[in-house]
N, C-alpha and C positions, 0 to 999 in steps of 0.2 A: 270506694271512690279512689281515681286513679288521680296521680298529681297534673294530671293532662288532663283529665274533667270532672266533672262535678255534675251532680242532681240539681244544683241551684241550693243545699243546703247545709248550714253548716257555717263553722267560723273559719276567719281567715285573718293569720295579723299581718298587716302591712307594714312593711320597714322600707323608709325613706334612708338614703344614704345619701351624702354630699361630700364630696372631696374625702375619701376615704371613712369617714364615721357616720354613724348611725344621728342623723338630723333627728327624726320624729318615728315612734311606733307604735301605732294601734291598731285594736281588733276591730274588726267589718264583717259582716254579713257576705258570705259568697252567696251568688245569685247563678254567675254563671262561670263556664270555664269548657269552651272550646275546644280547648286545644292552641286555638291562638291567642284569642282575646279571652280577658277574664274582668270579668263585672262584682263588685265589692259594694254592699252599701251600709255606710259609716255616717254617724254624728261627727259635727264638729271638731276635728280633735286636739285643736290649740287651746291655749287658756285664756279665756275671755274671750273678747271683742278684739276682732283684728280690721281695722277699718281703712283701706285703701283709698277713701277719697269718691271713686267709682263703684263700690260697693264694699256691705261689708260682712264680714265672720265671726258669728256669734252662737254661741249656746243654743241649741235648739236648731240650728240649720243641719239638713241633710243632703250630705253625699253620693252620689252614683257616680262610683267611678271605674273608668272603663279603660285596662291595660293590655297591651298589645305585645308578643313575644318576638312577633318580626319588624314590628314601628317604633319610630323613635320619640315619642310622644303617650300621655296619659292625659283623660280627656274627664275632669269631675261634672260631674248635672250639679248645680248647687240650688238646694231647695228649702226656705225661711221654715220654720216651726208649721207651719200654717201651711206647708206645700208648695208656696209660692215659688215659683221658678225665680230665681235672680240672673242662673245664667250658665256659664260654661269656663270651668278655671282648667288652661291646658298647660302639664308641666313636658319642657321638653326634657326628654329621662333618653339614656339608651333600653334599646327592649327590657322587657320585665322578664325576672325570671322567677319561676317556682317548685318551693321542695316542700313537699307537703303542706303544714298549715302555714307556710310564711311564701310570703310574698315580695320581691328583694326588687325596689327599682333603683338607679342610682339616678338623683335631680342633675340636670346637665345647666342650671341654671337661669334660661330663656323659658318664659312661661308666655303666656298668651291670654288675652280675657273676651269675650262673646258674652255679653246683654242677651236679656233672656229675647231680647227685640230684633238682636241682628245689628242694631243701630249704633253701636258703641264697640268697635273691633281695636284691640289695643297689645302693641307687644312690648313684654315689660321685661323687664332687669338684661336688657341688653350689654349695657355698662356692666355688671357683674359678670355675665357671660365674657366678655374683651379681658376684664383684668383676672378672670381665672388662671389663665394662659394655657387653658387644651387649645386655644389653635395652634402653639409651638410643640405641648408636649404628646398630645395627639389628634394632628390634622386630618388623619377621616371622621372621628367622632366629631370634631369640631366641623365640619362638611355635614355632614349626617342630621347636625342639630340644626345649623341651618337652614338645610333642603326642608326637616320635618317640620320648622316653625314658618315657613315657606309657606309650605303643604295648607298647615290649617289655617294660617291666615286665606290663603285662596279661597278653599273652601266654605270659611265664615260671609266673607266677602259675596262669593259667588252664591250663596244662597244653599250651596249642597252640606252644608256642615252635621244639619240632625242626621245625615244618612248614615254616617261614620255608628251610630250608634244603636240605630237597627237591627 
């Protein structure tokens, strides 16, 4: 297997970075890996119940999560113990990159959430995105993050969102 694709098998650890350090890191399931996009699926990987109000993150939920080398955006399927679909956590990230078994995105902080219904489209931690200050210290990624959280809001909104994951 080449760092550019994959059988669908096999592990892969994903590392979450934020403002220069390592946020969160755990191993997933590669499923797939294009070339562009790469598909990882992972349990839970916080500790405990993380409960937003809107939905929540707990033990036993699963991951499908789908990164893109050319997008600025990582796009989770979150699914309850039981399968149940809850919905769609989008973190806006710049592209993802990969060197063999690790998986490097860095969180740009504007995430996005999609109900497993469509009915519930929500973009969150904008305020964190504002007082980070890449729109002073670098104004195309800070551009970039907004066109991609743009992007899927439309998407969500307009009804083409499962397509991104076909």
């Amino acid at each position: 297997m080449s760092a550019n694709s994959a059988d669908g098998s096999g592990r892969l650890d994903v590392v979450l970075v934020k403002a220069g350090r390592t946020k969160i890191r755990y191993a997933g399931e590669l499923l797939t890996d294009d070339g562009t996009r790469v598909a990882v699926r992972a349990p839970w990987a916080g500790s405990g119940v993380r409960d937003f109000g809107f939905v929540r993150f707990e033990p036993g939920d699963v991951f499908t999560e789908y990164y893109w080398r050319d997008r600025w955006y990582a796009v989770k399927e979150v699914r309850s113990a039981t399968g149940a679909l809850k919905g769609w956590y989008c973190d806006i990230t710049r592209p993802a990159a990969r060197s063999g078994p690790e998986l490097v995105v860095e969180d740009l902080d504007l995430d996005l959430w999609v109900s497993a219904d469509g009915t519930d489209v929500r973009r969150l931690d904008e305020d964190e995105f504002a007082d980070s200050g890449i729109g002073e210290t670098d104004p195309e990624a800070a551009a970039a993050a907004l066109d991609a959280l743009d992007e899927l809001e439309a998407l969500a909104r307009g009804g083409d969102f499962t397509a991104l994951l076909a």
